[in-house]
C-alpha positions as CSV (number, residue, x, y, z in Angstrom):
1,X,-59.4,-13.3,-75.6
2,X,-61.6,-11.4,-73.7
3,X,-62.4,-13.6,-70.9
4,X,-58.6,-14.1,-70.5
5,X,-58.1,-10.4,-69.8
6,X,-60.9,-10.0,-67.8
7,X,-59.4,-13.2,-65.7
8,X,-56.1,-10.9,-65.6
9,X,-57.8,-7.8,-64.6
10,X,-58.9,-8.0,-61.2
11,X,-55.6,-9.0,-59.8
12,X,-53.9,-6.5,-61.5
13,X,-56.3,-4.0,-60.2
14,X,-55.8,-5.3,-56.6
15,X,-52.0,-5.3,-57.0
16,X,-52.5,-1.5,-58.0
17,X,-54.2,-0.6,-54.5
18,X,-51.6,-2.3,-53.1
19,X,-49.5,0.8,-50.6
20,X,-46.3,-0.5,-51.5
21,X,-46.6,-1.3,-55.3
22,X,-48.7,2.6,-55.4
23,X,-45.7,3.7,-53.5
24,X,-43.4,2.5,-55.8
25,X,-44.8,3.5,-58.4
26,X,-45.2,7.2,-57.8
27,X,-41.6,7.2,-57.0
28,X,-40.4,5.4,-60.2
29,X,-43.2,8.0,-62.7
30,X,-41.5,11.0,-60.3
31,X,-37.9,9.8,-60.6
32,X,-38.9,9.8,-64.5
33,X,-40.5,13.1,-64.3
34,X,-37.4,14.6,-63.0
35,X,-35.5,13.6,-66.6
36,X,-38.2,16.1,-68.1
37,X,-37.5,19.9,-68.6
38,X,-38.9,22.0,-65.9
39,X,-41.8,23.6,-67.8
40,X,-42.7,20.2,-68.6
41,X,-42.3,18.9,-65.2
42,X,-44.1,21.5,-63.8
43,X,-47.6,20.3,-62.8
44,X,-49.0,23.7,-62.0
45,X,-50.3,26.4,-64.0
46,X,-47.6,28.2,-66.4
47,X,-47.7,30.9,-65.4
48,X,-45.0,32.9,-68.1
49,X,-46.4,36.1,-69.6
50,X,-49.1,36.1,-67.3
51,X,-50.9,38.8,-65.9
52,X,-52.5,39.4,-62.0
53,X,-55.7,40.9,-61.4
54,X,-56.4,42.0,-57.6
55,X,-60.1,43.6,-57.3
56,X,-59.1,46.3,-54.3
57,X,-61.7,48.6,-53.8
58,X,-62.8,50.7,-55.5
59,X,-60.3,49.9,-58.2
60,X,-58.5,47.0,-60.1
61,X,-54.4,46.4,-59.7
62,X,-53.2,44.5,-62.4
63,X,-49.3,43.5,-62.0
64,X,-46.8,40.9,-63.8
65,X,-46.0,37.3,-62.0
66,X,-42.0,36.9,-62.6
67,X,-40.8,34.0,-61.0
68,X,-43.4,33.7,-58.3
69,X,-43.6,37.2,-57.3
70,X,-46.2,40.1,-58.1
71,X,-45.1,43.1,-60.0
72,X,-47.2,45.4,-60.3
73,X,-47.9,47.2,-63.5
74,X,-50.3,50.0,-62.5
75,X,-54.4,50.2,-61.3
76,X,-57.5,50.7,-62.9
77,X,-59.6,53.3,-60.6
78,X,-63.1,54.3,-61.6
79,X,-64.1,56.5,-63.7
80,X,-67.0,58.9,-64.0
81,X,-67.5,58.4,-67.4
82,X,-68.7,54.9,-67.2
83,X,-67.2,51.2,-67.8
84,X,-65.9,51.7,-71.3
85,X,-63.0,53.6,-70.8
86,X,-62.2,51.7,-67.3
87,X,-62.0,48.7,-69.6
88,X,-60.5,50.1,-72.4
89,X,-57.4,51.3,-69.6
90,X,-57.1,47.8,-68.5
91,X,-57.3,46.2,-71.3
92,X,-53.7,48.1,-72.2
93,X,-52.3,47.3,-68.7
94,X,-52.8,43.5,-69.2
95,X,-51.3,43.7,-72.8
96,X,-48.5,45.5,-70.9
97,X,-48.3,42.8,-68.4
98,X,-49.1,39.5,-69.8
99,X,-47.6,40.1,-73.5
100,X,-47.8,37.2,-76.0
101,X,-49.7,34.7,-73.6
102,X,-52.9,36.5,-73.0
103,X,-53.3,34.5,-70.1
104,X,-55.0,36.3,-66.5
105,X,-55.6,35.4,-63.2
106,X,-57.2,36.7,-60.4
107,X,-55.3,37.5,-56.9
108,X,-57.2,36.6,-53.8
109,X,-55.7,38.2,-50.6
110,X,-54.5,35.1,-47.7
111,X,-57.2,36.9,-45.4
112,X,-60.0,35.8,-47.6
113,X,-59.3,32.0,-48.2
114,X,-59.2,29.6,-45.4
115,X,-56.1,26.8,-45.5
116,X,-56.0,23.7,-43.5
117,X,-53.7,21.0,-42.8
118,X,-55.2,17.6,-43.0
119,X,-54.1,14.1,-42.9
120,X,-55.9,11.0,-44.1
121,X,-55.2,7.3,-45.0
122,X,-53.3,6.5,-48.0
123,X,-56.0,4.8,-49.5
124,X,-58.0,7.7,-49.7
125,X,-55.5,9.4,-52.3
126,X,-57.3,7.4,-55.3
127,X,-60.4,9.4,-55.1
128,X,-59.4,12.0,-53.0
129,X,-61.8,15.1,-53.9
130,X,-64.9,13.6,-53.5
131,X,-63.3,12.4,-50.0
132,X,-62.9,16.2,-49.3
133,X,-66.1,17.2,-50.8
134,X,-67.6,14.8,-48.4
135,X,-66.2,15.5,-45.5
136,X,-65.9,19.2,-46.0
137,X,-68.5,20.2,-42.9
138,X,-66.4,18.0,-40.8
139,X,-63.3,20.1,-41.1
140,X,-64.2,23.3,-42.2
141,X,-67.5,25.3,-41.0
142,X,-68.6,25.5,-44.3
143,X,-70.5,22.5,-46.6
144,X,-69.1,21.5,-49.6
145,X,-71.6,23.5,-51.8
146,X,-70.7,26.6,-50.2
147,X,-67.4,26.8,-50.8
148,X,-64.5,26.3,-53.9
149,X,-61.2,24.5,-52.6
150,X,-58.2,23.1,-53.7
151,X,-55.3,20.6,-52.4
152,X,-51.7,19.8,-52.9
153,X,-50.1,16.4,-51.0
154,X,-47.2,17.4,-48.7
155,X,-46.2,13.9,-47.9
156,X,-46.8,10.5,-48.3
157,X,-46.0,8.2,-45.5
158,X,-45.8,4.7,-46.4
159,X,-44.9,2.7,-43.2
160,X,-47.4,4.2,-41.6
161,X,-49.8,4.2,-44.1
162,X,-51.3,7.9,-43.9
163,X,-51.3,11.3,-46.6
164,X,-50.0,14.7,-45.4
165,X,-52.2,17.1,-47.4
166,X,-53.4,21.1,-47.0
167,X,-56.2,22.3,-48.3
168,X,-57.4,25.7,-49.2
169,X,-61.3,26.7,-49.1
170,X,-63.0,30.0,-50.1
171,X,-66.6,31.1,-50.2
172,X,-68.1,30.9,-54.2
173,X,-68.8,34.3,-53.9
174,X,-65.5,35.3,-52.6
175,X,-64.2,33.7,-56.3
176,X,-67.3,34.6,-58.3
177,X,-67.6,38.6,-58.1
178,X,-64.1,38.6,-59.8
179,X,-64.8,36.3,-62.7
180,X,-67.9,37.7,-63.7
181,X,-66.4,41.2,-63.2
182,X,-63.5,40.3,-65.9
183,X,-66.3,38.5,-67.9
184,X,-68.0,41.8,-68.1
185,X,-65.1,43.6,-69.5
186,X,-64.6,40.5,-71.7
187,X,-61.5,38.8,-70.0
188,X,-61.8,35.4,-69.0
189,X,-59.2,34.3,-66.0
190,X,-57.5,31.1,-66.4
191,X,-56.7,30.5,-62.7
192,X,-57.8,31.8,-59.1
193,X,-55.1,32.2,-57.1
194,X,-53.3,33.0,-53.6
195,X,-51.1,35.9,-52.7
196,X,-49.7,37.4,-49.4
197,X,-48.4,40.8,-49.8
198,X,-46.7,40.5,-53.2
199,X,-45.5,36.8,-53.2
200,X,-48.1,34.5,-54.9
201,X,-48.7,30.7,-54.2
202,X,-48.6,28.7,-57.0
203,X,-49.7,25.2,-55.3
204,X,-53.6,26.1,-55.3
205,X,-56.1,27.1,-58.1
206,X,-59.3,28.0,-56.8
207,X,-61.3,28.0,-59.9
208,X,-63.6,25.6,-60.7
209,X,-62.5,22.3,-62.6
210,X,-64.9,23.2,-64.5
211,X,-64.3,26.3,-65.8
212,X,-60.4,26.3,-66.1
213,X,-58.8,26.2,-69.8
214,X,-58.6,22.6,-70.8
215,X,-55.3,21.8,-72.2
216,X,-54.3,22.1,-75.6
217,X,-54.8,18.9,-77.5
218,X,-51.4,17.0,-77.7
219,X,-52.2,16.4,-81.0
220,X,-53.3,19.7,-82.9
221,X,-53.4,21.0,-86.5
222,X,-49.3,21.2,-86.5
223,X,-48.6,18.2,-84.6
224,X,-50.6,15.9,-86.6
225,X,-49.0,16.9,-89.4
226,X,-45.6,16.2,-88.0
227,X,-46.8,13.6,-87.0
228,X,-48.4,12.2,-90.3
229,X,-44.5,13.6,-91.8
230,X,-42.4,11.4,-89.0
231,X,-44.7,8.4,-90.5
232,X,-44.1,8.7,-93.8
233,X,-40.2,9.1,-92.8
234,X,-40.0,6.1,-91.1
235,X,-42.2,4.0,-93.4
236,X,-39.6,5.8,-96.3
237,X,-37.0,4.2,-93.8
238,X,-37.9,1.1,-93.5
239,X,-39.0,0.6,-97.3
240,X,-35.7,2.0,-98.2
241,X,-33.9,-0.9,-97.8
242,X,-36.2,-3.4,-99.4
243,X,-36.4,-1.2,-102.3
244,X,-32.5,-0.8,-102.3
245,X,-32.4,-5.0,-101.9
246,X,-35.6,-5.7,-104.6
247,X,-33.2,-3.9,-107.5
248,X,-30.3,-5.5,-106.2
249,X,-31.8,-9.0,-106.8
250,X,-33.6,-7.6,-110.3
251,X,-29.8,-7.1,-111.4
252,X,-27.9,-10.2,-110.4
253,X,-30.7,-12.5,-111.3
254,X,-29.4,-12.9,-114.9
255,X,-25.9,-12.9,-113.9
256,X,-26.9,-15.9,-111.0
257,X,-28.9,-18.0,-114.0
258,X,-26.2,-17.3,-116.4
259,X,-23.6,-19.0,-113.8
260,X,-26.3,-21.5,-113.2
261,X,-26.3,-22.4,-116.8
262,X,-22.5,-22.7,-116.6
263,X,-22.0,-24.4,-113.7
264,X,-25.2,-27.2,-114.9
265,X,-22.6,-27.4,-118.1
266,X,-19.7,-28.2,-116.4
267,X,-21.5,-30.7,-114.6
268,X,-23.1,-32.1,-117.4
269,X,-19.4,-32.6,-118.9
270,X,-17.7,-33.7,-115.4
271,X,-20.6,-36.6,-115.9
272,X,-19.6,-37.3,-119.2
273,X,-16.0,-37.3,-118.9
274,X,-16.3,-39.6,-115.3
275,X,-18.5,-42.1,-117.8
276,X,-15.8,-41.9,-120.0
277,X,-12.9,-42.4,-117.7
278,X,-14.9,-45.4,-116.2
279,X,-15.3,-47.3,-119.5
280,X,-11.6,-47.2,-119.6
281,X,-10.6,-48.0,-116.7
282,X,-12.8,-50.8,-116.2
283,X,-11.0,-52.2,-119.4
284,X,-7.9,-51.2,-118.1
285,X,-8.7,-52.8,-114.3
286,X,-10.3,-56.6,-116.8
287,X,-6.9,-56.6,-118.8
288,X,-4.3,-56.0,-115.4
289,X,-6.5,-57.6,-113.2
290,X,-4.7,-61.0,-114.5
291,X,-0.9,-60.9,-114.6
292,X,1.2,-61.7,-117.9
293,X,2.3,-64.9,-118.0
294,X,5.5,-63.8,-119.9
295,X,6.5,-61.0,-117.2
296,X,6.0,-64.1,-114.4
297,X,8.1,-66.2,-116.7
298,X,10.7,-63.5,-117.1
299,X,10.8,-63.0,-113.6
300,X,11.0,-67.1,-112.9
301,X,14.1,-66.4,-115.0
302,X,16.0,-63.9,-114.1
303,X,15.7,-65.0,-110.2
304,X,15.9,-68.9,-110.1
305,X,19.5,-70.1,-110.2
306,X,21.4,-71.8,-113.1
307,X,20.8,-74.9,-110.8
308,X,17.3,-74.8,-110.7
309,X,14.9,-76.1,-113.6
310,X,10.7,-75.9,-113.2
311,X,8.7,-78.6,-114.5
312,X,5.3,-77.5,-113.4
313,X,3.8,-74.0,-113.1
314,X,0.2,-73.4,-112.1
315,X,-1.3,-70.0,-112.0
316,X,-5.1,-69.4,-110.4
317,X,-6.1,-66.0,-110.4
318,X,-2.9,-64.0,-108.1
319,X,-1.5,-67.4,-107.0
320,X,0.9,-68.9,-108.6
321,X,2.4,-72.6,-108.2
322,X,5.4,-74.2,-109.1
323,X,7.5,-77.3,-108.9
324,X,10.8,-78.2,-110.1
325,X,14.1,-79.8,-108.9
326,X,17.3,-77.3,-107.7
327,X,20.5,-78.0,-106.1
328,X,20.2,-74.9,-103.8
329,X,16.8,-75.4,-101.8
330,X,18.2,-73.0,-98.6
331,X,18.3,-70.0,-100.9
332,X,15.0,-70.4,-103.1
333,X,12.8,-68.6,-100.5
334,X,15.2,-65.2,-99.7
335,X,15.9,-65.1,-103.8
336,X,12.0,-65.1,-104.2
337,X,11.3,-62.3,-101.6
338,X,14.0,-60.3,-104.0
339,X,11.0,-60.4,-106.2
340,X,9.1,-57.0,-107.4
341,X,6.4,-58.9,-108.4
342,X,5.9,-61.7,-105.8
343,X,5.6,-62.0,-102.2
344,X,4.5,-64.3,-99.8
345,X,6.2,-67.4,-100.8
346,X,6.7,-70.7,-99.2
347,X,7.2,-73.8,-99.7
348,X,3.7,-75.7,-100.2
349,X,4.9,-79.4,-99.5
350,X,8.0,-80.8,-97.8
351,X,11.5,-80.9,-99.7
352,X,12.5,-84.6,-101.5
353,X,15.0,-86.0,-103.2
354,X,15.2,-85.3,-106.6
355,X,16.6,-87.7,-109.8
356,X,19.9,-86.1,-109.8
357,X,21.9,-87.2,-106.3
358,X,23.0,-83.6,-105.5
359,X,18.8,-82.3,-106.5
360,X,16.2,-81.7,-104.5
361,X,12.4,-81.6,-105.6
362,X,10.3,-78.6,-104.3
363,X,6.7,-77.2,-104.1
364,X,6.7,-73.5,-103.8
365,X,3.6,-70.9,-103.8
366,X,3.6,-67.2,-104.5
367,X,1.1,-64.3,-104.3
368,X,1.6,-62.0,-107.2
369,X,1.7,-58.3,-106.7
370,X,-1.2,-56.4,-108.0
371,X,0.7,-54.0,-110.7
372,X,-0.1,-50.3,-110.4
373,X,-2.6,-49.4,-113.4
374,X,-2.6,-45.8,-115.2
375,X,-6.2,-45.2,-114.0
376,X,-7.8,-42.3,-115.0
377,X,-9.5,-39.9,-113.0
378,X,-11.5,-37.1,-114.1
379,X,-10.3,-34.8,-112.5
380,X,-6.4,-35.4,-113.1
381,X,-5.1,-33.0,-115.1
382,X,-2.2,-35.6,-116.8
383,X,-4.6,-38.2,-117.1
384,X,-4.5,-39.5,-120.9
385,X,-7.4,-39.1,-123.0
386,X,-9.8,-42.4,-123.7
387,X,-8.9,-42.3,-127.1
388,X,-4.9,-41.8,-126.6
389,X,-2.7,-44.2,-127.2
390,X,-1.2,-44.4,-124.1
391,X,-2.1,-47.8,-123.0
392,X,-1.6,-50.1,-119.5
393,X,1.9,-49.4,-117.9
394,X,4.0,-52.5,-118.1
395,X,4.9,-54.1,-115.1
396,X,8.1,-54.3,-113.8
397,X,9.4,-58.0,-114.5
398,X,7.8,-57.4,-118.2
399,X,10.2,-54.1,-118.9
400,X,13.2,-56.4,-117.5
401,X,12.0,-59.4,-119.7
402,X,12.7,-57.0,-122.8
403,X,16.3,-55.7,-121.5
404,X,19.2,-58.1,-122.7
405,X,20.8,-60.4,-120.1
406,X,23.5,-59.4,-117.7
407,X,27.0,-60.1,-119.8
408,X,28.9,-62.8,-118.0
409,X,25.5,-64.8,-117.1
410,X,23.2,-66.8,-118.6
411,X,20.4,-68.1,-117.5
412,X,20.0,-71.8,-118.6
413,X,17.4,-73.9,-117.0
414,X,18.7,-77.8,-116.6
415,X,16.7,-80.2,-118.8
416,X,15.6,-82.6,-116.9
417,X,15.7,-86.6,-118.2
418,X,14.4,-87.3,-121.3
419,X,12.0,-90.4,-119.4
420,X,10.4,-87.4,-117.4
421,X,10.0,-84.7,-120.3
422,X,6.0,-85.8,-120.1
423,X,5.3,-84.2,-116.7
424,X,6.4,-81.0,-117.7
425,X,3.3,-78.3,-118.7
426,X,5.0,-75.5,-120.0
């Protein structure tokens, strides 16, 4: 994992230097800044509830910084009587002037501090005060362990690839008779400043890095505790819900095995009862799978003509086969289509002359129609029980073989010739 950061690194680094993408970049974090209140987006000192100190000899002026201006609160002059009560005096002026803050600076007159203009390469922006440090004799006529300065960036110019900047240089002791006076009398000063007359300049602090304030932690004794408190919120709100969900489950898991139990029930008897309506119907499907020879015969009956007598019938499986002699050949074939339990009949052989002179002898073949059978289904809610005793519907030609003959006609097949009785199978 490492080498494939460290692989990553150096271009990203190189892309960083890069004017444009730097140049972007500060305009996207300074767009963003603007979103921010203006004591956060403030990168200077705050300077609210502060106090000014200005040494002017032989006394000390101490005044109030309200919106960028000095107002001054009253001076310290010397006493005879010694330091004590000159501190004790402007120790109450600064309380006066910098109330809950306690924060103090120290005013340097413009006269004393000597501000330049400058202008440098872009580049040079990344480590720009040891760039000034270094070239601090070539600019000012002091070296850069003479002297305390600060800078502010007037202007970026990207197409042309240079930094507007001014910079503001003192002599140390200029800064450091003040501070250890105020260190005497116990005060420490949290900035070096600029005024002319009574307007200060806010854009340079000419103390030492090293020895300004550092910044409260982000994270002190208060914040860490709201901090540790918006933890245990969130992880409250994000354990919420599982907690919510895990009794959920713990109350319908007997109620989801209890309809699991049911439902396994009422498939165990949807098995049974589809076993049970097979059985039957595959009884039911043996015994109507082969038509009644009494509803074919029947049916013969009631459609062949008085003229017409059969002395052969053969029946193989849903085929059935007859011959016979009739005196009315033309209307055989439309008086078997009239059938409701055959179809598809022709005449097998060619027509001959039968014994009689007015007779012919005939060869017909006819499918039977597959009756409809009372299966039952196991989900039907009519269906009939296995052990009822309903039993196979009848076909139709059987319910008309038990009816009584139309009155008026009688159906009377011819005998044929006693010499040809023999040939006759049924």
């Amino acid at each position: 994992m490492q080498i494939k950061f460290d692989a990553y690194r150096q271009p990203l680094i190189h892309l960083a230097k890069n004017p444009m993408v730097a140049g972007f970049l500060r305009w996207w974090l300074t767009e963003l800044r603007m979103l921010l209140p203006a004591q956060w987006r403030s990168s200077s000192l705050d300077l609210t509830d502060t106090a000014g100190v200005r040494l002017a000899m032989p006394g000390v002026i101490v005044s109030r910084i309200e919106k960028g201006r000095l107002v001054s609160v009253g001076e310290v002059s010397p006493v005879p009587s010694g330091a004590a009560e000159q501190k004790s005096e402007l120790r109450t002026l600064l309380d006066k002037a910098r109330g809950k803050s306690g924060k103090t600076v120290v005013i340097l007159p413009t006269s004393s501090v000597l501000l330049k203009k400058m202008r440098l390469p872009l580049a040079a922006e990344e480590g720009l005060e040891n760039i000034l440090a270094f070239e601090m004799d070539r600019h000012t006529p002091f070296k850069a362990d003479e002297v305390f300065f600060d800078y502010r960036i007037v202007h970026r110019d990207m197409q042309k690839n240079r930094l507007d900047l001014e910079i503001a240089v003192v002599p140390r002791e200029v800064v450091e008779r003040p501070v250890a006076q105020l260190g005497g009398w116990g005060i420490t000063p949290v900035a070096v400043m600029i005024a002319e007359q009574d307007v200060l300049n806010e854009y340079f602090n000419l103390l030492p890095r090293a020895r300004r304030p550092q910044p409260a932690p982000l994270l002190g004794r208060y914040n860490r505790a709201l901090l540790a408190l918006v933890l245990m919120l969130a992880v409250g709100a994000m354990l919420l819900p599982i907690i919510i969900k895990r009794e959920a489950v713990l109350h319908l898991t007997p109620i989801v095995e209890r309809a699991k139990l049911a439902a396994e029930a009422t498939d165990d008897l949807h098995r049974k009862l589809d076993a049970l309506a097979g059985q039957y119907n595959f009884l039911l499907e043996k015994k109507q799978a082969s038509p009644v020879l009494v509803v074919v015969f029947d049916e013969l009956t009631r459609i062949l003509p008085d003229d017409t007598w059969v002395q052969q019938l053969d029946l193989k499986g849903k085929e059935l086969q007859f011959m016979g002699e009739t005196g009315s050949s033309s209307k055989l074939i439309g008086l078997m289509e009239q059938s409701k339990i055959l179809h598809d009949t022709n005449f097998r052989s060619p027509l001959t002359k039968g014994q009689n002179p007015s007779s012919e002898h005939f060869h017909l073949g006819a499918e039977i129609k597959p009756s409809e059978m009372n299966v039952i289904s196991a989900g039907s809610q009519k269906a009939a029980a296995p052990g009822s005793e309903s039993g196979p519907p009848a076909s139709p030609g059987a319910g008309k073989a038990q009816q009584p003959q139309d009155e008026g006609k009688t159906r009377q097949n011819v005998e044929p010739p006693a010499s040809h009785s023999s040939q006759e199978n049924g």
